[in-house]
C-alpha angles and dihedrals in degrees: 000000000000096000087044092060097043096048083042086053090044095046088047093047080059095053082042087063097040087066089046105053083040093060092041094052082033087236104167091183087053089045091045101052088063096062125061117248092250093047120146121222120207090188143161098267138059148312106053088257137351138195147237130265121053093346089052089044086047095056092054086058099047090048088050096050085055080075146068135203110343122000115226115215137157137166124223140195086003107189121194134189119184126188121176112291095002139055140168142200146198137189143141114254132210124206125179136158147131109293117222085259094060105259139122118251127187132169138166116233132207108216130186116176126185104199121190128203104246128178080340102303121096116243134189103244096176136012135178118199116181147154131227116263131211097237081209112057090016083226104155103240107231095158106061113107130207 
């Protein structure tokens, strides 16, 4: 079982680096062969959630036309725990890049994936990505660092 779990995390690291390599080169179809079709995003944007298919597809595009020229993102401290059929990972994420107007944008991310074995690959059915908020002001935090 052991053995089972290590070479599952290590699969999933790999799937890990295949997004990763997809939003750098701004590849949709790459992203979007790590997530399951029905996968819900619990992401920065609006709305609340969204889904998979053609919306999910539609997000990607618009993330990638916030940005010109090449898209900067690495995970870190990326921790997995698989068990049997589900898994699931966290990390902090940083994206930066140079915005349409010219400027540079960076942020850190917070990212939780559940990823589910199916028809033998392992795929991201649901993920949260958030930012911390000051309950005072309600102003999203972009600029902490780990």
């Amino acid at each position: 079982m052991a053995q089972d779990r290590t070479t599952d995390e290590a699969t999933i690291r790999g799937r890990v680096d295949a997004l990763l390599r997809a939003i750098r080169d701004r590849d949709v179809d790459g992203v979007m062969s790590v997530f399951a079709a029905d996968v819900v995003s619990f992401d920065l944007g609006p709305p609340l959630s969204h889904g998979g298919g053609e919306v999910f597809r539609t997000h990607w595009r618009a993330l990638f036309d916030a940005y010109r020229g090449q898209i900067e993102y690495d995970v870190r401290d990326l921790a997995l725990a698989a068990d049997g059929e589900l898994a699931f990972s966290r990390s902090l994420n940083r994206m930066a890049g140079v915005a349409p107007d010219g400027q540079r944008a960076e942020r850190w991310l917070r990212w939780t994936a559940c990823w589910r074995r199916i028809g033998g690959d392992w795929l991201i059915v649901h993920e949260h990505v958030s930012v911390p908020v000051d309950l005072r002001t309600g102003r999203a935090l972009t600029d902490l660092r780990p």
